[in-house]
C-alpha positions in Angstrom: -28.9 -85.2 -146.2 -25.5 -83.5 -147.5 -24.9 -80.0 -146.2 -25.0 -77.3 -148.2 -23.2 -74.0 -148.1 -25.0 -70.7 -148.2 -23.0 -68.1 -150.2 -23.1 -64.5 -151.4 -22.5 -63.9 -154.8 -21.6 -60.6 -156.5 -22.2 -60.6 -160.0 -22.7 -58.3 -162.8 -25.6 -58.0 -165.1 -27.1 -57.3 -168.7 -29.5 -54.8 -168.6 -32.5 -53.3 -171.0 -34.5 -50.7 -171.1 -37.9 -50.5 -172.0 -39.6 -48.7 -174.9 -38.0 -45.5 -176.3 -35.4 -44.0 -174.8 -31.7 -42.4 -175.2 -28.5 -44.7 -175.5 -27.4 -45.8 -172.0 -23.6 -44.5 -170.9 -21.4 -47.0 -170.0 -22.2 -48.3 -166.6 -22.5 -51.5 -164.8 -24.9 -53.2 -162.6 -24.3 -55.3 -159.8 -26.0 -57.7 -158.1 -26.1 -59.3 -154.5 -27.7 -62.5 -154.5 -27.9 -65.2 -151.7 -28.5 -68.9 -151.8 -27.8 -72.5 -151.2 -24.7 -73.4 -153.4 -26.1 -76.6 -155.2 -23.4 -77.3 -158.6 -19.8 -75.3 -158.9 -18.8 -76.1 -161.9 -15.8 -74.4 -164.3 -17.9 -72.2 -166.3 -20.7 -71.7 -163.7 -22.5 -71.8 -160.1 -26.3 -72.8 -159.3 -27.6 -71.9 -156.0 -31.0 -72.2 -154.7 -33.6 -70.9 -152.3 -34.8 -74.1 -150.5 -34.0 -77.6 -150.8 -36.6 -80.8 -150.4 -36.0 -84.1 -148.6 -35.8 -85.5 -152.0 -32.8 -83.4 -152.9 -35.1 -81.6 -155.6 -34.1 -77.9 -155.5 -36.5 -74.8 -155.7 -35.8 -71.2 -157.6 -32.3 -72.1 -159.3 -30.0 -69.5 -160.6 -27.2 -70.5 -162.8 -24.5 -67.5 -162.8 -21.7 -67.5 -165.3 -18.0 -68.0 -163.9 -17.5 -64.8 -166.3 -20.1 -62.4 -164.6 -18.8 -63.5 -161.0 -16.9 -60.5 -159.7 -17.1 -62.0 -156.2 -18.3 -65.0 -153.9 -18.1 -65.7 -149.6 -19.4 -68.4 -147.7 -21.5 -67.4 -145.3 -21.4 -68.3 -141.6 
């Protein structure tokens, strides 16, 4: 089987809030997320938490190229 890289991605994200409330200011949220890099493409990167003999992958998340403020391989 392949290799895979495990990267860190920094990315930001939409965000809602629930029920009534007051507009939101103008802020931005981040997130960290970890994973096996499984597709890097030019408009966005998959990684995964676990991958089986088969090469099926589990947990995907697709980030868009756009919402990547950041991204290391880790060692």
């Amino acid at each position: 089987m392949k290799k895979l890289k495990v990267v860190q991605i920094k990315w930001e994200d939409s965000f809602t809030s629930p029920g009534w409330d007051s507009p939101q200011r103008d802020g931005r949220h981040y997130i960290l997320s970890v994973g096996l890099l499984v597709y890097e493409g030019k408009h966005s990167v998959t990684i995964s938490t676990s991958v089986s003999q088969r090469r099926r992958y589990m947990d995907q998340l697709t980030i868009p190229r756009s919402a990547i403020k950041k991204m290391r391989k880790m060692e």
